[in-house]
DRENDO-1510 file (C-alpha; in Angstrom, 1 decimal, always signed):
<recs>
REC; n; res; u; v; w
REC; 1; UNK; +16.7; -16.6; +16.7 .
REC; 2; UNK; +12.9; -15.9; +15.6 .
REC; 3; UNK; +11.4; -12.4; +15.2 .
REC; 4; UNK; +8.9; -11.6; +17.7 .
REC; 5; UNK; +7.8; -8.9; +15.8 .
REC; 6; UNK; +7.0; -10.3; +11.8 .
REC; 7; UNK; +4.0; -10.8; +12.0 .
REC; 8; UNK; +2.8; -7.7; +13.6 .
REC; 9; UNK; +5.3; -5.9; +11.0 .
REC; 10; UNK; +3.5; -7.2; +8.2 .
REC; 11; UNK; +0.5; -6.5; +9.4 .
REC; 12; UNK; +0.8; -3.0; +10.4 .
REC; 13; UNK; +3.0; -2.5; +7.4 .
REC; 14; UNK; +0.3; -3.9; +5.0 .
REC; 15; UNK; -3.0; -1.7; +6.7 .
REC; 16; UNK; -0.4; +1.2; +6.2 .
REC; 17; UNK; +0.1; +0.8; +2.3 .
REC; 18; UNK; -3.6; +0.5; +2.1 .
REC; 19; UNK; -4.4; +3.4; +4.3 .
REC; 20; UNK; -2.0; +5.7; +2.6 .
REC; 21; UNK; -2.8; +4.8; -0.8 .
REC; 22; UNK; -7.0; +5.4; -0.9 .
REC; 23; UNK; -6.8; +9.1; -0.5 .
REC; 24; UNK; -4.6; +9.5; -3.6 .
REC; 25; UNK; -7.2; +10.0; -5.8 .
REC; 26; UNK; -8.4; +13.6; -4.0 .
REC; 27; UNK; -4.8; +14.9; -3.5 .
REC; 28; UNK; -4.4; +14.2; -7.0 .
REC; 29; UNK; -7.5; +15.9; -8.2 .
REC; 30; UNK; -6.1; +19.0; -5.3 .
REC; 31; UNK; -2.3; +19.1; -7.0 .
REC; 32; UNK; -0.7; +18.9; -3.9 .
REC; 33; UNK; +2.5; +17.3; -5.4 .
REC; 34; UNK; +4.1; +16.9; -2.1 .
REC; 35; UNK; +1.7; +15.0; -0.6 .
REC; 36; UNK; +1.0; +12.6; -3.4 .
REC; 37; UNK; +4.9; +11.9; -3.8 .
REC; 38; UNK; +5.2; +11.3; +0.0 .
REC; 39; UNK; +1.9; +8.8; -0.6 .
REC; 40; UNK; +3.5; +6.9; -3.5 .
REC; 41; UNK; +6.4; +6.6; -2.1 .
REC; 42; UNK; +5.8; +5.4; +1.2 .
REC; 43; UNK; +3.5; +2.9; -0.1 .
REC; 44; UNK; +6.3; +1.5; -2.8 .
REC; 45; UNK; +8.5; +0.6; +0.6 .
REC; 46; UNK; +5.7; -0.7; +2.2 .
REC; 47; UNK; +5.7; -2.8; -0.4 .
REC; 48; UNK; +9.4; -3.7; -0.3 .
REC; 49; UNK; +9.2; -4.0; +3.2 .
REC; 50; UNK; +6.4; -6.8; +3.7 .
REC; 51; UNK; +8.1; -8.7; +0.3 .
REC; 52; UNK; +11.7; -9.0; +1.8 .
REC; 53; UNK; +10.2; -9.5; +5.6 .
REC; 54; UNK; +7.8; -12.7; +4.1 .
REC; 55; UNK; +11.0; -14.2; +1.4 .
REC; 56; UNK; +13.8; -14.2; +4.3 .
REC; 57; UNK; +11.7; -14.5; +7.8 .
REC; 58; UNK; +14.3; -17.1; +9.3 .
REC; 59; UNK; +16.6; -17.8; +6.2 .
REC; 60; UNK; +19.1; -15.9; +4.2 .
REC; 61; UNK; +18.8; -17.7; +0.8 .
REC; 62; UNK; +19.8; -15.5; -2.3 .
REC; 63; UNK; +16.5; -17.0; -4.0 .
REC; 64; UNK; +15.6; -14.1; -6.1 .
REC; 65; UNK; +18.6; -11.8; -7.0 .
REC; 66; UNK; +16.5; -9.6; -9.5 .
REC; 67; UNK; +14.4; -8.9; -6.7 .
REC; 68; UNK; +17.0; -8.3; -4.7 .
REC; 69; UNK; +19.2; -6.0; -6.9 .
REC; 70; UNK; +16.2; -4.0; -7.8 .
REC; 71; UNK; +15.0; -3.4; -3.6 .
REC; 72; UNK; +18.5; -2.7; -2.6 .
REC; 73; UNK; +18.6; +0.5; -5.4 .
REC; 74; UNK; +15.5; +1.4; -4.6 .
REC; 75; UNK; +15.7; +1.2; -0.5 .
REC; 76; UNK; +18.4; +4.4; -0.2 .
REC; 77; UNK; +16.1; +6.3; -2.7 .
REC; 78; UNK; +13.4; +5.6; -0.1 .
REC; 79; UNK; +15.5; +6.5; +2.4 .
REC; 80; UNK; +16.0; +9.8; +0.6 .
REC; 81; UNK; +12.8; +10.3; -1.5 .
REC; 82; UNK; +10.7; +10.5; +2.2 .
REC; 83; UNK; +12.3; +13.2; +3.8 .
REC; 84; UNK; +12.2; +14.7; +0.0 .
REC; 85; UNK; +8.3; +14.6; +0.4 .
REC; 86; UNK; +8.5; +16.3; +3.8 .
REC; 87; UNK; +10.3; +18.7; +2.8 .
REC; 88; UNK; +8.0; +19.6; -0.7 .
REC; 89; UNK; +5.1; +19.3; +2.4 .
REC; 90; UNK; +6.9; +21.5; +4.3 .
REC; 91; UNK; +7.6; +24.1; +1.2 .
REC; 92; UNK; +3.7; +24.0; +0.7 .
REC; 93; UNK; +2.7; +24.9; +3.9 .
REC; 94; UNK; +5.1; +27.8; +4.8 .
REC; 95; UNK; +3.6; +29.0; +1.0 .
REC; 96; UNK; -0.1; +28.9; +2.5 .
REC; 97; UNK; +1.4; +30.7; +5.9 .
REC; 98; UNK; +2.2; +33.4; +3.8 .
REC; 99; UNK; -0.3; +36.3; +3.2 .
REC; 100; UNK; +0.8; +36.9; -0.5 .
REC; 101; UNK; +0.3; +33.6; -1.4 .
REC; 102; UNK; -3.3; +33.1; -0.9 .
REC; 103; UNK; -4.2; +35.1; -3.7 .
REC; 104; UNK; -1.2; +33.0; -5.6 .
REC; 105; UNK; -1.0; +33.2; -9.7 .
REC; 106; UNK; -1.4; +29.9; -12.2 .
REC; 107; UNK; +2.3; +30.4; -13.0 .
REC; 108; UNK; +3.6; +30.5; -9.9 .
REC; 109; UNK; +1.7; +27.6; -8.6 .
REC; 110; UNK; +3.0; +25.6; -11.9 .
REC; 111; UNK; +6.6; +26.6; -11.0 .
REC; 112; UNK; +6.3; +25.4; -7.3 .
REC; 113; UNK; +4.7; +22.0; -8.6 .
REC; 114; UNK; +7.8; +22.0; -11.0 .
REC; 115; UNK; +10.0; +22.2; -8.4 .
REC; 116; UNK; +8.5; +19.8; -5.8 .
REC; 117; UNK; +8.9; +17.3; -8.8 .
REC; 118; UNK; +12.3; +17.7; -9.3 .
REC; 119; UNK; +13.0; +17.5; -4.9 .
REC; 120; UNK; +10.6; +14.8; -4.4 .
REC; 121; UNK; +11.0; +12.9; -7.7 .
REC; 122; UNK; +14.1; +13.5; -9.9 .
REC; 123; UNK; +16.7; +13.6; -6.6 .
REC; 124; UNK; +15.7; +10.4; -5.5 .
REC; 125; UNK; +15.7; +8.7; -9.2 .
REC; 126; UNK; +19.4; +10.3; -9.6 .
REC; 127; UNK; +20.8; +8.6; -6.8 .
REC; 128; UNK; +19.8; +5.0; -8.0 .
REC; 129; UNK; +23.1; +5.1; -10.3 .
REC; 130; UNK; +24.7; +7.2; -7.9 .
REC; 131; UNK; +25.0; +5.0; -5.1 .
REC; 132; UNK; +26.5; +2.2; -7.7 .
REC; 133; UNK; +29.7; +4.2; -7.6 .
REC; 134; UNK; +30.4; +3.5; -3.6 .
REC; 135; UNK; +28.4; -0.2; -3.7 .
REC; 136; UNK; +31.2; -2.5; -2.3 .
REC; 137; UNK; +29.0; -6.1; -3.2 .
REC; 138; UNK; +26.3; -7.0; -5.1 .
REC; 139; UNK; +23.9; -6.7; -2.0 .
REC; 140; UNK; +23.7; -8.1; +1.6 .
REC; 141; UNK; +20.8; -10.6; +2.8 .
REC; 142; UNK; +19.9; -10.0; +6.0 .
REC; 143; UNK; +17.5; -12.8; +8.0 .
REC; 144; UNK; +14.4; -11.7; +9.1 .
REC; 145; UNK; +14.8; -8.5; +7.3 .
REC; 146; UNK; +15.9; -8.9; +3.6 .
REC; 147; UNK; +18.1; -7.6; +0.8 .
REC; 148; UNK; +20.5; -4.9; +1.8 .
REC; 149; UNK; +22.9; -2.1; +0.4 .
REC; 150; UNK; +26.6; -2.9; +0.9 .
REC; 151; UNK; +27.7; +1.0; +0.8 .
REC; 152; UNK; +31.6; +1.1; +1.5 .
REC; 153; UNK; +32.7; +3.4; +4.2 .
REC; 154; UNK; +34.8; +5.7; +2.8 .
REC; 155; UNK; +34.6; +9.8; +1.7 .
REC; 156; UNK; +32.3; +9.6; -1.4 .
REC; 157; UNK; +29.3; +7.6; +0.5 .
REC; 158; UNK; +28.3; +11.0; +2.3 .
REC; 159; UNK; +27.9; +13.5; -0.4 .
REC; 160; UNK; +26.6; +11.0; -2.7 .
REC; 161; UNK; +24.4; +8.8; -0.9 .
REC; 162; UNK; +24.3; +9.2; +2.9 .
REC; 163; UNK; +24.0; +13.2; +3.6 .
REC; 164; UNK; +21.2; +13.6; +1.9 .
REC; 165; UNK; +18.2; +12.9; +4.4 .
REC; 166; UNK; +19.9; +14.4; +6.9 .
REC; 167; UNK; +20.5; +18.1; +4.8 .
REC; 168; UNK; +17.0; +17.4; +3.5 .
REC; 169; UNK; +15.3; +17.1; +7.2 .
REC; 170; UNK; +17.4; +19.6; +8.4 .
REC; 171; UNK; +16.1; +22.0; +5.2 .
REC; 172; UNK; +12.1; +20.6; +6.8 .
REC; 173; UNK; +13.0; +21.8; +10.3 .
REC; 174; UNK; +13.5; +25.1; +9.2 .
REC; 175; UNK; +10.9; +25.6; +7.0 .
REC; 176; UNK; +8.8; +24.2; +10.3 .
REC; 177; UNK; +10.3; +27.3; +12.4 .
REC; 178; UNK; +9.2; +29.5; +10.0 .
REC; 179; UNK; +5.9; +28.0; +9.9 .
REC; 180; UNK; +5.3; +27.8; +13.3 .
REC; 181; UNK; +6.6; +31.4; +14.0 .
REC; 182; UNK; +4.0; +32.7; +11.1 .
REC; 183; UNK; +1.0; +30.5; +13.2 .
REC; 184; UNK; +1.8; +32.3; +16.1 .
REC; 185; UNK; +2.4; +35.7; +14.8 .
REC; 186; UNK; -0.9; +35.6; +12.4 .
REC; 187; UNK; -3.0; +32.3; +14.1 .
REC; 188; UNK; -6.3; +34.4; +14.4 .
REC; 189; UNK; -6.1; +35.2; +10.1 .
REC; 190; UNK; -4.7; +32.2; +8.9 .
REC; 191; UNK; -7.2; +30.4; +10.9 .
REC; 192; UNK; -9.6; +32.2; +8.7 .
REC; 193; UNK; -8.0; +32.2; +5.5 .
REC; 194; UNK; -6.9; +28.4; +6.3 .
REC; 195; UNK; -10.3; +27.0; +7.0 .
REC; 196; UNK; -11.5; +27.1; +3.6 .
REC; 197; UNK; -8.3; +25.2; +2.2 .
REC; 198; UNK; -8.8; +21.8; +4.8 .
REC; 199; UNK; -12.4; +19.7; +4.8 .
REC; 200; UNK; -12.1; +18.4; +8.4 .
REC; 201; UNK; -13.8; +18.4; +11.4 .
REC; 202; UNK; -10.6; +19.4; +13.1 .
REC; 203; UNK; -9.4; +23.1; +13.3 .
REC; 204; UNK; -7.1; +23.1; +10.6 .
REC; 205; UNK; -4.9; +25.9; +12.4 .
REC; 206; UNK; -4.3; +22.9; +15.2 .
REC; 207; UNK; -3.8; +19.7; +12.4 .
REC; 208; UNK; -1.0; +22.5; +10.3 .
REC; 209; UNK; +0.6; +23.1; +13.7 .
REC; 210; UNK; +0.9; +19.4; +14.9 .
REC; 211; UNK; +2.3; +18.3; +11.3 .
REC; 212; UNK; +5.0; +21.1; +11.5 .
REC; 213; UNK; +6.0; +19.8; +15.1 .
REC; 214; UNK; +6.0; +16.2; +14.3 .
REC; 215; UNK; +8.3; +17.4; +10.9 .
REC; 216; UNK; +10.4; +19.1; +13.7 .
REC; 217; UNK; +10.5; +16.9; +16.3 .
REC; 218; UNK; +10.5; +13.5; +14.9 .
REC; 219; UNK; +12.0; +13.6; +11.5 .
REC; 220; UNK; +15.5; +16.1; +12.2 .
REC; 221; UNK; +16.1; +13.7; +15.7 .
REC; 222; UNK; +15.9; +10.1; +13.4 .
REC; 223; UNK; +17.4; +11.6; +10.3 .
REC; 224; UNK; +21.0; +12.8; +12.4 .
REC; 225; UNK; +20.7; +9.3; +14.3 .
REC; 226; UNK; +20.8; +7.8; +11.5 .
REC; 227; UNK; +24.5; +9.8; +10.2 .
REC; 228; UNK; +25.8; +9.0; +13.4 .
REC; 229; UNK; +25.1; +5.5; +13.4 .
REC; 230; UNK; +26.6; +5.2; +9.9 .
REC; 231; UNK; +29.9; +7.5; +10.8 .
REC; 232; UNK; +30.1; +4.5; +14.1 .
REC; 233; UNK; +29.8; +1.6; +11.7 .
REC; 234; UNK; +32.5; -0.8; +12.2 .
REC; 235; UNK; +36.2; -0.5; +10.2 .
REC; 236; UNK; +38.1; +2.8; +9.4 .
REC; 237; UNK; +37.5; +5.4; +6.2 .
REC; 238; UNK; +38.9; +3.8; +3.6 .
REC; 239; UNK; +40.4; +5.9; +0.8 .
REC; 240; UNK; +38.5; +5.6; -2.5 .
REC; 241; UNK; +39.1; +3.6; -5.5 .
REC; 242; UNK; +37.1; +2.2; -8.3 .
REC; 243; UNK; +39.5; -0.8; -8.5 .
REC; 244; UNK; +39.3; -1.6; -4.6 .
REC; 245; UNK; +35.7; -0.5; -4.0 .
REC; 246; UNK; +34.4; -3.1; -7.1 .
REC; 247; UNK; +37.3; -5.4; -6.9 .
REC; 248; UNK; +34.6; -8.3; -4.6 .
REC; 249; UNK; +31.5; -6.7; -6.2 .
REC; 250; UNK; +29.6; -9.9; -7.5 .
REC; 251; UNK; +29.6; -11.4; -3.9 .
REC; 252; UNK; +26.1; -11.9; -2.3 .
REC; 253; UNK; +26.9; -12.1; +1.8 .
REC; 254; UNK; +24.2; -14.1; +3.9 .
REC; 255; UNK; +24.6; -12.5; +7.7 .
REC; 256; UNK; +22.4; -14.5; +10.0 .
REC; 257; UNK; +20.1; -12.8; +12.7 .
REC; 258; UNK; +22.3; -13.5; +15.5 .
REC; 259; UNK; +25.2; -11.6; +13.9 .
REC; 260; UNK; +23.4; -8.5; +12.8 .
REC; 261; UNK; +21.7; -8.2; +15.9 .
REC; 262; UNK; +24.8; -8.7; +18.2 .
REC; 263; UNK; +26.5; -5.3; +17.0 .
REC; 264; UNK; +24.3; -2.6; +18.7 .
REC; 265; UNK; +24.8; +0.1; +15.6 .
REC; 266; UNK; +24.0; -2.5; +12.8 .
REC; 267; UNK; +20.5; -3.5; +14.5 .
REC; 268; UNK; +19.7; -0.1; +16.0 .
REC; 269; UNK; +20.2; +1.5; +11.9 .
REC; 270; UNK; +18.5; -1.5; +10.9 .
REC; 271; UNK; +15.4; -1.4; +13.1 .
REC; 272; UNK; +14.9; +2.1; +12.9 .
REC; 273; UNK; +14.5; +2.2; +8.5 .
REC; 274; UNK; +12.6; -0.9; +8.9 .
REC; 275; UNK; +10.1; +0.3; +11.1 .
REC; 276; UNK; +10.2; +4.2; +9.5 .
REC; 277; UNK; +8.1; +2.7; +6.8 .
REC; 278; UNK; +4.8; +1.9; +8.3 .
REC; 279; UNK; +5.5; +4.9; +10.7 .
REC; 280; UNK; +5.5; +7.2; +7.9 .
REC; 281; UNK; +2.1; +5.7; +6.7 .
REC; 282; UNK; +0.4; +5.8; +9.9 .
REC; 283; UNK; +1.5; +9.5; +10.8 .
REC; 284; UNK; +0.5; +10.5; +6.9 .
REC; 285; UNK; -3.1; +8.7; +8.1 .
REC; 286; UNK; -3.3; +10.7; +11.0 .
REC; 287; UNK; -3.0; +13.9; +9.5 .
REC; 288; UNK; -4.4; +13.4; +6.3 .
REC; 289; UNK; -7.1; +10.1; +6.8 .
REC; 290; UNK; -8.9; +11.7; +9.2 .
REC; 291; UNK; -10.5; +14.2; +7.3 .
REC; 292; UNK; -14.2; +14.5; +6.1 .
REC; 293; UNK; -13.3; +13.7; +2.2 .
REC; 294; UNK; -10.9; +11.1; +3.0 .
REC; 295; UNK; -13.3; +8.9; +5.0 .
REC; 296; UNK; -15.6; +9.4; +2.3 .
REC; 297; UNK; -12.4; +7.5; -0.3 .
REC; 298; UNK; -12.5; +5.3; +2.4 .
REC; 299; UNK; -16.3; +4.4; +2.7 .
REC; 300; UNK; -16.2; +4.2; -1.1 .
REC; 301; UNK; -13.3; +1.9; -1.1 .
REC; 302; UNK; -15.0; -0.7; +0.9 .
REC; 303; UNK; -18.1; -0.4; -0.7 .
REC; 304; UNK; -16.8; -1.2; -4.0 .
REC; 305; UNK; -15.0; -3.9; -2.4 .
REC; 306; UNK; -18.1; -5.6; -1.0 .
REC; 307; UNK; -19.9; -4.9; -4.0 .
REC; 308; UNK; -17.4; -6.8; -6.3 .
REC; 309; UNK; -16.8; -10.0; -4.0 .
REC; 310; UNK; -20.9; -10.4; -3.9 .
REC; 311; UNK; -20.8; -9.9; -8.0 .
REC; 312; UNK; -18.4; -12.9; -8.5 .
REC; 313; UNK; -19.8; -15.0; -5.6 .
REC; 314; UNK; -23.3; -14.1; -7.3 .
REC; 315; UNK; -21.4; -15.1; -11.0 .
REC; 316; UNK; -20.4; -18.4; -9.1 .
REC; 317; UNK; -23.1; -19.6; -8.3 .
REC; 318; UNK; -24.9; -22.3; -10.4 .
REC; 319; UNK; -28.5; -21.2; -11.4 .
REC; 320; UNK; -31.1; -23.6; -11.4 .
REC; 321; UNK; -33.6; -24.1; -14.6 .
REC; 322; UNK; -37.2; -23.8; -13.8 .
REC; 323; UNK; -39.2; -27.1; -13.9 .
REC; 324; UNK; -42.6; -27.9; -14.8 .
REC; 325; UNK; -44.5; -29.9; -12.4 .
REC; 326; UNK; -47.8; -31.1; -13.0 .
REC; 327; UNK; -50.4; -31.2; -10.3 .
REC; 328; UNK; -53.6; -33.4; -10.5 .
REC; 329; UNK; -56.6; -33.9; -8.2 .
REC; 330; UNK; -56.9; -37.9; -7.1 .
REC; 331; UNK; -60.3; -39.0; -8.0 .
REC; 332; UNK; -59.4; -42.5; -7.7 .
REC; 333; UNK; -57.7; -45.4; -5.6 .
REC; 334; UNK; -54.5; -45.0; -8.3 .
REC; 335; UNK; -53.9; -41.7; -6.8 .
REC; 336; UNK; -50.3; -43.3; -6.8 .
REC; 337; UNK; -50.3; -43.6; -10.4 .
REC; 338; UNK; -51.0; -39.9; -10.3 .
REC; 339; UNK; -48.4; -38.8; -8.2 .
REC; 340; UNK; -45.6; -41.1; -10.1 .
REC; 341; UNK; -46.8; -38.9; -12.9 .
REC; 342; UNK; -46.0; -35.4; -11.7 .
REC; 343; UNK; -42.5; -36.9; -9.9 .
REC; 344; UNK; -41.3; -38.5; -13.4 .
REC; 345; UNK; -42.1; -35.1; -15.1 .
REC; 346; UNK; -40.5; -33.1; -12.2 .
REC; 347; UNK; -37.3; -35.3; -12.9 .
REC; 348; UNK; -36.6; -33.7; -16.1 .
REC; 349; UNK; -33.3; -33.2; -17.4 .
REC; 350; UNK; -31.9; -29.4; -16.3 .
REC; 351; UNK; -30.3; -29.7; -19.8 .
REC; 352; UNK; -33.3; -29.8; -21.9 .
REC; 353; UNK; -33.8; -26.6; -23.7 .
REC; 354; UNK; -37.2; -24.3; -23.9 .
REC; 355; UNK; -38.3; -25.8; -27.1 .
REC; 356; UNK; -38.3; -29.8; -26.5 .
REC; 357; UNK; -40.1; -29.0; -22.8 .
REC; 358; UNK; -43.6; -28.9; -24.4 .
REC; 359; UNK; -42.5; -32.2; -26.5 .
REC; 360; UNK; -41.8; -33.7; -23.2 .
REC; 361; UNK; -44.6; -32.5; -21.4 .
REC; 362; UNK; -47.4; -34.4; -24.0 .
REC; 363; UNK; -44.9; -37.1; -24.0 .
REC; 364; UNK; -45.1; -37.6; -19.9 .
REC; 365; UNK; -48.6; -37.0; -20.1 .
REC; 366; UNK; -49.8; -39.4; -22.9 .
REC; 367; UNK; -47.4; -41.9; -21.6 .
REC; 368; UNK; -48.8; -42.3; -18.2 .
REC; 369; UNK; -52.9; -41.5; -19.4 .
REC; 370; UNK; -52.1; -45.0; -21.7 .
REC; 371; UNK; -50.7; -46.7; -18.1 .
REC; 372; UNK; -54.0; -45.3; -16.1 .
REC; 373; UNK; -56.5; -46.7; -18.4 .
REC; 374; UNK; -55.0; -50.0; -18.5 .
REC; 375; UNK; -54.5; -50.1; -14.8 .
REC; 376; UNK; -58.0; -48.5; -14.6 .
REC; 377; UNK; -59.6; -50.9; -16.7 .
REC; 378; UNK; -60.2; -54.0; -14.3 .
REC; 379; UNK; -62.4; -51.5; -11.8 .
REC; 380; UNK; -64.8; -50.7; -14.7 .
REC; 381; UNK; -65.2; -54.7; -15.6 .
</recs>
């Protein structure tokens, strides 16, 4: 059975990882560590994402298992490193909210980049060898979607791999009460005090306020959904052991499109990371691409572009040499003899260099004068 929905994945997914990617460049430059982690790491899964959907659209051939064993480590740390973002987002804007800290010290802002490095960064890293000590199989290929993680169902998998969204979107949401309590306690100062923060033509009181909600609404909702889909997978909680958990590890297993998508909890979990990707970048371009500087990244993007497809079309293209033509006014019925003359010269060789073309020229022109006055010399008889 055929996706209906690859090619508009793709699509959407690619404009997302170029739309959240362009804007890096300022929020570097501003230090906002959160939002540049949530950036990077949202466009390394779109990545991911468009790779495994183009390699495996209607096949499950293990073609590339590098690939594959590298995007099935890196796919939970997504799933981890993401809401990690958030919550270092989340951190940085309850800091703002705060009175105190808009007169905030060197040191204290290098501590609180310090720690958004080791949330956003270092605890999604970690979990890479982490998750290999609950990894049943090599990986699972799923059609249509791509490589998999085979994570056994048993005690270990939560506190080591699969809790971790969930406690960190949970740890978001409340940072986003407190945030949205302080907005509506203080909205008339901050509103002040926020405006010189934010270059947008939107009140930044109302753009902080909606990216708290969405944080709240959206991200707790999908990150429990997710737990409870993985508590209901199929088969009972197996008691752990090295020896049983790793005993079939080297097995690849292919699982067609009509088997994933038959059990309601597989394809629901399934759908709902693959299409969190290019969710996350679209929301981040909402909130963030909008903005007065970021459509000037953008603007200067494309013109760069342009500007460097019209170079190597212009490098391309085949010059042509300059000719010498030689004109003459026909005083005579062998004005045909004349014009033969200025077409042979005109029919130069484009390889000829600069010095020979004078050589040439005398040679054209004495060649033809001898041709004229022997043609010429019957009339004067």
């Amino acid at each position: 059975m055929s996706d209906p929905t690859f090619l508009a994945y793709v699509i959407i997914t690619g404009l997302g990882f170029l739309l959240v990617l362009v804007p890096l460049p300022w929020h570097l430059r501003s230090g906002n560590v959160g939002t540049c982690l949530f950036m990077l790491w949202t466009a390394f899964a779109s990545v991911f994402a468009v790779v495994n959907s183009f390699s495996w659209h209607k096949n499950t051939r293990d073609r590339v298992p590098v690939w594959c064993d590298i995007s099935v480590h890196l796919m939970l740390s997504f799933a981890t490193a993401i809401p990690a973002s958030l919550f270092c987002i989340a951190r940085q804007l309850y800091a703002i909210t705060r009175v105190s800290a808009i007169q905030i010290t060197a040191a204290q802002r290098c501590r609180d980049r310090k720690i958004d490095v080791v949330i956003g960064l270092c605890l999604p890293i970690l979990q890479m060898p982490l998750q290999f000590i609950v990894q049943t199989r090599r990986y699972d290929i799923f059609e249509d979607i791509g490589c998999q993680p085979a994570i056994a169902n048993t005690i270990p998998s939560y506190p080591l791999v699969l809790l971790w969204p969930t406690i960190l979107c949970i740890l978001s949401a409340c940072y986003c009460l407190f945030i949205l309590r302080t907005f509506i306690a203080r909205r008339f100062e901050l509103s002040k005090s926020l405006s010189s923060d934010f270059q947008s033509g939107t009140n930044p009181y109302l753009r902080l306020i909606l990216l708290a909600s969405t944080i709240f609404v959206l991200g707790l909702p999908i990150c429990g959904y997710m737990l409870y889909l993985s508590l209901a997978q199929p088969g009972e909680l197996v008691p752990y052991s090295w020896a049983t958990i790793h005993a079939d590890f080297p097995r690849v297993q292919e699982v067609p499109a009509s088997v994933w998508r038959y059990n309601s909890n597989i394809r629901m979990s399934v759908e709902i990371y693959r299409w969190a990707v290019p969710c996350c970048s679209w929301v981040f371009f909402l909130f963030f691409g909008l903005s007065e500087e970021a459509r000037k990244h953008y603007k200067s993007s494309y013109r760069r572009v342009v500007e460097a497809s019209c170079r190597r079309n212009a490098a391309k293209k085949p010059q042509r040499p300059p000719r010498y033509v030689i004109t003459a006014r026909c005083v005579s019925p062998l004005h045909d003899s004349v014009a033969q003359t200025a077409f042979a010269f005109n029919r130069i060789p484009h390889e000829s260099t600069a010095s020979n073309k004078p050589h040439q020229l005398h040679a054209y022109i004495g060649y033809h004068l001898q041709y004229l006055r022997q043609a010429y010399h019957p009339f004067q008889s």
